[in-house]
C-alpha positions as CSV (number, residue, x, y, z in Angstrom):
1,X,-82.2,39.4,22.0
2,X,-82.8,35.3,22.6
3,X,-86.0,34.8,24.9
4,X,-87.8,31.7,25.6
5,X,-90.5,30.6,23.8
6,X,-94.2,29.9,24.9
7,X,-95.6,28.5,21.9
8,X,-99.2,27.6,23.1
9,X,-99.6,30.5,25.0
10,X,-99.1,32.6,22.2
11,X,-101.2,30.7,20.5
12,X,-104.4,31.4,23.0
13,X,-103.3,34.9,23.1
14,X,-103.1,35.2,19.3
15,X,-107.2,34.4,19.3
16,X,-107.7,35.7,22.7
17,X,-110.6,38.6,21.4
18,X,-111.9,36.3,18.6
19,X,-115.4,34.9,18.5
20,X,-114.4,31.3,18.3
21,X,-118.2,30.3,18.9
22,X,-118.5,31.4,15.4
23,X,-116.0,28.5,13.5
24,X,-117.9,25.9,15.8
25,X,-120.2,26.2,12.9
26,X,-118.2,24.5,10.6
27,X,-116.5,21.7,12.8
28,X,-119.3,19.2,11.9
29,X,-118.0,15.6,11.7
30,X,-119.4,12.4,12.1
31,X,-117.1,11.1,14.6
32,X,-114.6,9.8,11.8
33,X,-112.0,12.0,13.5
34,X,-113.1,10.1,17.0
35,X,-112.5,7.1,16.1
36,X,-109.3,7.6,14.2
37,X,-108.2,9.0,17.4
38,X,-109.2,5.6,19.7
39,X,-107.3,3.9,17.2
40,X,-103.9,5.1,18.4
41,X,-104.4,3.4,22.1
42,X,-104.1,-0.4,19.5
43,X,-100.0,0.5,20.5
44,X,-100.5,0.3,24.3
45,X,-99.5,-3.0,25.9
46,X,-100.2,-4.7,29.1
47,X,-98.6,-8.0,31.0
48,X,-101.8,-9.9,31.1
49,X,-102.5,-13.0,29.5
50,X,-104.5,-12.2,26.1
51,X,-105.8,-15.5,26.3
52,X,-107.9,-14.6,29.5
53,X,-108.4,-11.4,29.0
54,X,-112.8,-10.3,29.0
55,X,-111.8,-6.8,28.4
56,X,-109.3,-4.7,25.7
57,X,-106.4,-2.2,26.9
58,X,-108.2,-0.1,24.5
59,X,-111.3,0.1,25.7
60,X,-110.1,0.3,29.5
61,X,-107.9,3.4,28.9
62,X,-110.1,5.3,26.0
63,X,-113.0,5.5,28.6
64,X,-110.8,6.3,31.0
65,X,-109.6,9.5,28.6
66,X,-112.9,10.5,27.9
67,X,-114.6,10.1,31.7
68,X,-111.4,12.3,32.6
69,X,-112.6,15.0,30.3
70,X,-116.3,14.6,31.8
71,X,-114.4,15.2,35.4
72,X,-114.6,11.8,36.5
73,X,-112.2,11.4,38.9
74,X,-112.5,7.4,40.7
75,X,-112.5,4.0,39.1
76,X,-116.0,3.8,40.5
77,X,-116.9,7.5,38.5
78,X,-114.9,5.7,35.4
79,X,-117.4,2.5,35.5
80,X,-120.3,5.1,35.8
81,X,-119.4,6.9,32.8
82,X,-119.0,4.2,30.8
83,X,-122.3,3.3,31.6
84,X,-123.7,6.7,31.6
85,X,-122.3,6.9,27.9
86,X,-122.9,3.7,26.6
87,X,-125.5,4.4,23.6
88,X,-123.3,7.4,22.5
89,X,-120.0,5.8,23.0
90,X,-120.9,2.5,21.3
91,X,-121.1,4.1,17.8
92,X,-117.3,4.5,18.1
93,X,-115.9,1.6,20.5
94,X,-116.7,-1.7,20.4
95,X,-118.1,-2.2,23.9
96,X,-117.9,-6.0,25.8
97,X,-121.3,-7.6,26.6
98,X,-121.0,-7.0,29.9
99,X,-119.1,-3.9,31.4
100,X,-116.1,-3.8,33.9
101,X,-116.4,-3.1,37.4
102,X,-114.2,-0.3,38.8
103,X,-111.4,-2.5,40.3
104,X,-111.3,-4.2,36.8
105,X,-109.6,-0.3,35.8
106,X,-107.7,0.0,38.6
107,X,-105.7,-3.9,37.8
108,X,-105.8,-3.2,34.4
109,X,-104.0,-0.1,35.0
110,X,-101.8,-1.3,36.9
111,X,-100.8,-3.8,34.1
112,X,-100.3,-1.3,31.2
113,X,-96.6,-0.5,30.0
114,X,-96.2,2.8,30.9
115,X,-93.9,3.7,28.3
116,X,-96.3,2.2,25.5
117,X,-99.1,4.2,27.1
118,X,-96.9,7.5,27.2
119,X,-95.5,7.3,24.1
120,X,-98.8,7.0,22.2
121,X,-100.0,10.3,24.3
122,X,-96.8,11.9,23.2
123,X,-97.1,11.5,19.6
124,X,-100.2,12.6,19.3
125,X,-99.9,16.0,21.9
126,X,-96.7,17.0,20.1
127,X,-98.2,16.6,16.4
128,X,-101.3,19.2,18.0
129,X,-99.0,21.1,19.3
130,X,-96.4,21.4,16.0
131,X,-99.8,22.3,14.1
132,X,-100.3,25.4,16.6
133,X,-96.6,26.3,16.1
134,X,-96.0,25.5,12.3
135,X,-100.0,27.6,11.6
136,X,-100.2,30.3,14.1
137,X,-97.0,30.9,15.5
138,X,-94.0,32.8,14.3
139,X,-90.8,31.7,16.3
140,X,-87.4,32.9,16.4
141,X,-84.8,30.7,15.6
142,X,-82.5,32.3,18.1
143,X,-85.1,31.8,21.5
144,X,-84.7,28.4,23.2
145,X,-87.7,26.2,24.6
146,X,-87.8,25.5,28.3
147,X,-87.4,22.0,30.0
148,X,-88.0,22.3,33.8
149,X,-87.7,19.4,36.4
150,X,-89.6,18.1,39.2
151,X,-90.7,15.6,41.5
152,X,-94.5,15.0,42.9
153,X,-96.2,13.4,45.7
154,X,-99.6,11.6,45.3
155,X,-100.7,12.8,48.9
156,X,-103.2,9.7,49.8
157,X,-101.3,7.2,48.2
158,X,-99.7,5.5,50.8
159,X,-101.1,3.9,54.0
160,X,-99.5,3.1,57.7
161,X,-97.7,5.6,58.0
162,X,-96.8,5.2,61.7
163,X,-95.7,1.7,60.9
164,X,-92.7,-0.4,59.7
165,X,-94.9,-2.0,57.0
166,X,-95.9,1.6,55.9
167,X,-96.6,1.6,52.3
168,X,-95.2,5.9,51.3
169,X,-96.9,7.7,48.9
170,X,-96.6,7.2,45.2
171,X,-93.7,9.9,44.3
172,X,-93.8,11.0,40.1
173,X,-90.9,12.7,38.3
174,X,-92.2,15.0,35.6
175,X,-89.8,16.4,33.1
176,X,-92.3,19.1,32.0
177,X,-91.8,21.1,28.5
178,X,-92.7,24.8,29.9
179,X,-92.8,25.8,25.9
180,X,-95.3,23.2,24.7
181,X,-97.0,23.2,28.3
182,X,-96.9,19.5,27.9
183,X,-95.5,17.2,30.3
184,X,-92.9,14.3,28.0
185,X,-92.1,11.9,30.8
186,X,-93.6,10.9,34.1
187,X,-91.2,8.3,35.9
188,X,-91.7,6.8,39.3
189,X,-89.4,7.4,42.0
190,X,-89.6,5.8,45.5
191,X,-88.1,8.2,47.8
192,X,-87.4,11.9,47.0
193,X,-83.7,10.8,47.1
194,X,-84.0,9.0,44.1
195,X,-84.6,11.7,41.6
196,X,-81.0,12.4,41.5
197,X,-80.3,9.5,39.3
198,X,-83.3,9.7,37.5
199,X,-83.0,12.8,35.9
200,X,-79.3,11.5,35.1
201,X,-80.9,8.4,33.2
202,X,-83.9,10.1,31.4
203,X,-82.0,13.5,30.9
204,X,-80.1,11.7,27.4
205,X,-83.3,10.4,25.9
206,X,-84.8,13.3,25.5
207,X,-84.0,16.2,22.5
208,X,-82.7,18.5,24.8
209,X,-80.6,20.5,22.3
210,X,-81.2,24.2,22.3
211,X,-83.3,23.9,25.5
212,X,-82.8,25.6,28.7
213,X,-83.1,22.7,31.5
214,X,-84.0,24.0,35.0
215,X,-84.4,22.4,38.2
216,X,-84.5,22.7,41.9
217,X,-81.8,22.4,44.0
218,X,-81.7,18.7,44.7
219,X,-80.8,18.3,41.1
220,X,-78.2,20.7,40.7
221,X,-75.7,18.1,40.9
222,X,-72.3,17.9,38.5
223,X,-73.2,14.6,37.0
224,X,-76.5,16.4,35.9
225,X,-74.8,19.0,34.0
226,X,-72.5,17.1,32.0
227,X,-75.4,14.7,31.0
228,X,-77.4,18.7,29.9
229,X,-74.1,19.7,27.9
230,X,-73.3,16.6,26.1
231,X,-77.0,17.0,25.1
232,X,-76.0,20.0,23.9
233,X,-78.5,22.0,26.1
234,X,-78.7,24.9,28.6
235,X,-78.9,24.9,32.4
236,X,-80.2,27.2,34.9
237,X,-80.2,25.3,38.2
238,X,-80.8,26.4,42.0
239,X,-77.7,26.0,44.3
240,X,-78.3,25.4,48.4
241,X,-77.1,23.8,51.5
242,X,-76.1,20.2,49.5
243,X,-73.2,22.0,48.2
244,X,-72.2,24.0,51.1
245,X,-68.6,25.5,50.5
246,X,-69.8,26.6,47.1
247,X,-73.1,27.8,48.2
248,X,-71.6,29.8,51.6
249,X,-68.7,31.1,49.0
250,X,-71.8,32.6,46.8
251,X,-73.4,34.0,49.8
252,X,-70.4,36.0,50.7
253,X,-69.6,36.9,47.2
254,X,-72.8,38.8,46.8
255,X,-73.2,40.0,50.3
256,X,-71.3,43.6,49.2
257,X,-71.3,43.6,45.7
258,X,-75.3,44.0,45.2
259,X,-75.3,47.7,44.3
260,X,-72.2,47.8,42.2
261,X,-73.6,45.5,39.8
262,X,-76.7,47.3,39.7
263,X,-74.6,50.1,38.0
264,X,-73.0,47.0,35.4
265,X,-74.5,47.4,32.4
266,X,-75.5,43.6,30.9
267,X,-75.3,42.3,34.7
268,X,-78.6,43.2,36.2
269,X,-82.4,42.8,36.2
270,X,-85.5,44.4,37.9
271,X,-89.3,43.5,37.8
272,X,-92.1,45.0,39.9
273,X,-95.1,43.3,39.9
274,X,-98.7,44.6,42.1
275,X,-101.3,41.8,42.5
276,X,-103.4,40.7,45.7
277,X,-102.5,43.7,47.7
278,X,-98.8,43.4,47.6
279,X,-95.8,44.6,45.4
280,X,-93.2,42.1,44.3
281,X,-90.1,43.5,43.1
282,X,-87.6,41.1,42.0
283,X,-84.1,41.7,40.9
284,X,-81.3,39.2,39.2
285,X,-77.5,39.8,40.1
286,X,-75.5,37.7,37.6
287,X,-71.7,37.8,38.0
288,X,-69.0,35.4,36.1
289,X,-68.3,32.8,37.0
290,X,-64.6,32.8,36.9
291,X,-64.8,34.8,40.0
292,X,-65.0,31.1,41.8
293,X,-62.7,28.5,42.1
294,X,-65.7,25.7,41.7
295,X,-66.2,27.0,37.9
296,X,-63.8,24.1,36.8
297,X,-65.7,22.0,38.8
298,X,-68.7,22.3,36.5
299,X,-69.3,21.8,33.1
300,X,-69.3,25.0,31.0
301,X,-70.3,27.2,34.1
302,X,-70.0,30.7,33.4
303,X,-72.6,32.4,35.9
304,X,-73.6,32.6,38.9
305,X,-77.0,34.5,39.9
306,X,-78.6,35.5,43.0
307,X,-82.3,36.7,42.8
308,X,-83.7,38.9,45.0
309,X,-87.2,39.1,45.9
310,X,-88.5,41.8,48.2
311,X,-92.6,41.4,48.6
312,X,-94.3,44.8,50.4
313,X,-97.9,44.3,51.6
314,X,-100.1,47.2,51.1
315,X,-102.6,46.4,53.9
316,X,-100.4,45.4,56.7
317,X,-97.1,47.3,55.6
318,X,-94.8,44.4,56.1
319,X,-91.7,44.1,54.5
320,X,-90.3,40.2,53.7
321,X,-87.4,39.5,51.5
322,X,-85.6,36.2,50.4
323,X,-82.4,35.5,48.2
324,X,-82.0,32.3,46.3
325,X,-79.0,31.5,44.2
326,X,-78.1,30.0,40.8
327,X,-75.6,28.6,38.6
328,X,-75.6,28.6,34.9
329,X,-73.9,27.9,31.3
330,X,-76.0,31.4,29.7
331,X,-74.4,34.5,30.4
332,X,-77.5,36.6,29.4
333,X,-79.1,38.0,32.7
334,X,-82.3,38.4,31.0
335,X,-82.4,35.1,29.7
336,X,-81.6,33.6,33.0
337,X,-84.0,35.5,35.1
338,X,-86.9,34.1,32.4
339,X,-85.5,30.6,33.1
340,X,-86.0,31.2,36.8
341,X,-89.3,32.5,36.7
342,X,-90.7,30.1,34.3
343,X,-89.7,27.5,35.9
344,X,-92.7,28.1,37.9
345,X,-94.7,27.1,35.4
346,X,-94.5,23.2,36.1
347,X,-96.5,24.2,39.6
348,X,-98.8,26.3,37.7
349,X,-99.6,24.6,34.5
350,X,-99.3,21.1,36.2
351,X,-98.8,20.0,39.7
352,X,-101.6,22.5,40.6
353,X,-104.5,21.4,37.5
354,X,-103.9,18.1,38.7
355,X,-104.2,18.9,42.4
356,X,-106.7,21.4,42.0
357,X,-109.2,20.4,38.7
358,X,-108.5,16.8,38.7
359,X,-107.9,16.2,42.3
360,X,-105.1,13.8,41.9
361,X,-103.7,14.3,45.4
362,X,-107.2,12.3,46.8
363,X,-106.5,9.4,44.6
364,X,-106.1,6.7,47.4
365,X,-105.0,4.0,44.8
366,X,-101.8,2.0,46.5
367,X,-100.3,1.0,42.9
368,X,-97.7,2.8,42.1
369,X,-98.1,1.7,38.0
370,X,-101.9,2.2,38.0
371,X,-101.2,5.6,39.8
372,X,-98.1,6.5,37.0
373,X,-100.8,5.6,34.1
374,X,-103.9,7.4,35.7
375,X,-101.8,10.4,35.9
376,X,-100.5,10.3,32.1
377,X,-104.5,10.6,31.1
378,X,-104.9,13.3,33.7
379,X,-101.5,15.1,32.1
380,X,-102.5,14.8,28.7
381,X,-106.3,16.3,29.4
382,X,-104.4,19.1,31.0
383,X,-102.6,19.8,27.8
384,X,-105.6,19.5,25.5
385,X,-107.4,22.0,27.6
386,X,-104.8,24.8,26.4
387,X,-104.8,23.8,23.2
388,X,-109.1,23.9,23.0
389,X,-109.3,26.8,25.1
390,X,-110.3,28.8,22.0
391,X,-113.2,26.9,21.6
392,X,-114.5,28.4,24.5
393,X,-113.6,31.9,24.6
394,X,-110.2,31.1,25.5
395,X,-111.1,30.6,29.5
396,X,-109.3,29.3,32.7
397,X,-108.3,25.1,32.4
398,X,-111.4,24.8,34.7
399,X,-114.0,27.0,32.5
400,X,-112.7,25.1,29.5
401,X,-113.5,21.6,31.0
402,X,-116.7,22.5,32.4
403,X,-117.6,24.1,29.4
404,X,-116.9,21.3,27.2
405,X,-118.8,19.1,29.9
406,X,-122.0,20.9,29.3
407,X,-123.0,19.7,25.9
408,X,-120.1,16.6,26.4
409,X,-121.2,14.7,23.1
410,X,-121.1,17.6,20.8
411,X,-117.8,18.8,21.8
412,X,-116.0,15.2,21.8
413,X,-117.0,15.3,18.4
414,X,-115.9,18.7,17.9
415,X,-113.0,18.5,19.9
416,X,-111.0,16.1,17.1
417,X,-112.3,18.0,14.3
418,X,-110.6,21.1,16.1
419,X,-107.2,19.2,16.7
420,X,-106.8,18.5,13.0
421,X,-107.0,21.7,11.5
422,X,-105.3,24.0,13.9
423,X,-104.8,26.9,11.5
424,X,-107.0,28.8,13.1
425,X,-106.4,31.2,10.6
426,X,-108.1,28.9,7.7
427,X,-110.9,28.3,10.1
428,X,-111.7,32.2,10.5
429,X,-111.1,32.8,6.7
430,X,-113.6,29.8,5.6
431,X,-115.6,30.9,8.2
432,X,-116.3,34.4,7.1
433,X,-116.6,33.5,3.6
434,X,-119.8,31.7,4.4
């Protein structure tokens, strides 16, 4: 049976009761791998005038990187670490004479292609990541990889807000790889409204073949679908109250036939989950689609799902329950309901590091561009944080960073040396031979 992959978690689970302390013995380097890495950021390109420019892109966005992974969270933090760091860093990066001030980052930022700057991180993520896949990970070439969908607000971003001159909050679109737990593309939106088309424009410049594209219900729009299908991909999108008739027409179609497709074999799914004092069951009711007259309405529809989700808790003995509906090309219930629930995964493994470990949601920069590019660093910490979790006893994204933070120097070092020989395997062998 097809399931969906989750490559890098594997991966951590594959070494989760390894002593990885014990290969840190042979990831000794002299920081050739460092600076091979601070070499990739030549390909990032601002609009400034080189002529007058005191200070590199490079340098302004690699101390950037690296006062991210020391949880440095302001321009004014970013200045201090480049201070703080200057006699080690300096061995690696040419540093200016004098050093920038933290507004110096902030316009700087806000003059650096974002799609130059993106694409760089990209590469280099997705090579890691192949390495972890292609080394330590056998997949099935029947199981799809997982694209979800969604927008986020920067909460302090904006000013006025009681006024006409208001300036809203800086609004991101992330198009999030749930597989790869790496987030491809960031775009910037200004109003929620607007992610419509932009998941219409970005949707065909990404490899979306064999992938299972989910998104919320503002995106479950006809347009959307055809762009997923002619990209020869899969979607499992949420249906609500912007398509009324069909959504009401759903609603009644599954208001008597719950039980009946219990009893249908290939038609029906049940989960019970107990965590934090309460039982979650959760049950998927997939019928076909034909049953509706909107299936020729959209592209390749064939079914239509309703979860169920029932939540009992055990200390006050209340009952709640909630139904949410979907449409899909898949007919495979089981495949469906992992689509739905994985979708989660781009609150999870991203809006909520970024809110929660890098506190992204207090960032009170105004510029839209600077904000975009400060949050393609945060984004791609995020994703090395999985992929060096076994460096330190495979912990939580926060344990990781602090514990890389603790002897910062050494582990940069270590950290590149890591990246380029992901066969963990190798590492344990040549390990044990020693």
């Amino acid at each position: 049976m097809a399931k969906i992959n989750q490559n890098v978690q594997k991966y951590k689970d594959k070494f989760n009761k390894q002593e990885l302390l014990l290969v840190m013995k042979i990831l000794l380097d002299d920081g050739q791998k460092l600076r091979e890495f601070i070499h990739l950021f030549d390909g990032v390109v601002d609009s400034r005038i080189k002529a007058k420019c005191k200070y590199s892109t490079k340098f302004i966005v690699v101390i950037t990187f690296l006062a991210i992974l020391d949880i440095r969270e302001t321009w004014q933090e970013i200045a201090d670490f480049a201070e703080d760091k200057k006699d080690f860093l300096s061995k690696f990066i040419e540093y200016p004479d004098t050093l920038p001030v933290h507004d110096t980052y902030m316009r700087v930022f806000a003059k650096i292609n974002s799609e130059s700057l993106e694409k760089v991180i990209v590469s280099f993520l997705s090579e890691c990541i192949n390495k972890v896949v292609k080394e330590n990970i056998e997949k099935n070439p029947e199981d799809f990889d997982h694209l979800a969908i969604d927008g986020k607000a920067l909460r302090l971003s904006g000013r006025k807000y009681n006024y006409e001159d208001k300036v809203p909050n800086c609004q991101l679109m992330h198009f999030f790889d749930v597989s790869n737990q790496q987030c491809i593309k960031s775009v910037v939106i200004s109003e929620k409204t607007n992610e419509i088309p932009i998941a219409q424009q970005i949707l065909p410049t990404l490899d979306i073949k064999n992938k299972i594209v989910t998104a919320d219900a503002m995106n479950c729009q006809k347009k959307t679908v055809e762009v997923i299908i002619n990209g020869k991909g899969h979607y499992v999108l949420a249906i609500k109250g912007n398509h009324s008739e069909f959504h009401q027409d759903i609603e009644t179609h599954f208001k008597d036939k719950l039980d009946s497709i219990k009893d249908t074999k290939n038609y029906y799914k049940m989960e019970i989950e107990k965590n934090h004092n309460q039982v979650e069951t959760r049950e998927f009711f997939r019928v076909d689609a034909d049953s509706f007259y909107q299936q020729d309405d959209w592209l390749n529809l064939k079914s239509i799902v309703c979860y169920k989700k029932k939540i009992y808790n055990t200390l006050s003995g209340k009952n709640s329950c909630e139904y949410r509906y979907f449409i899909s090309d898949l007919k495979d219930t089981k495949l469906i309901a992992l689509a739905i629930r994985g979708h989660w995964s781009i609150e999870n493994q991203l809006h909520y590091p970024l809110d929660a470990f890098f506190h992204e949601d207090a960032n009170r920069t105004m510029n839209k561009v600077a904000n975009n590019n400060f949050s393609i660093l945060r984004k791609m910490v995020n994703s090395l944080l999985v992929l060096i979790a076994p460096m330190f006893r495979n912990g939580s994204k926060m344990r990781t960073l602090k514990s890389f933070r603790s002897n910062y120097e050494k582990n940069l070092i270590r950290l590149f040396v890591f990246l380029e020989g992901l066969d963990l395997n190798t590492l344990f062998n040549s390990d044990n031979k020693q």
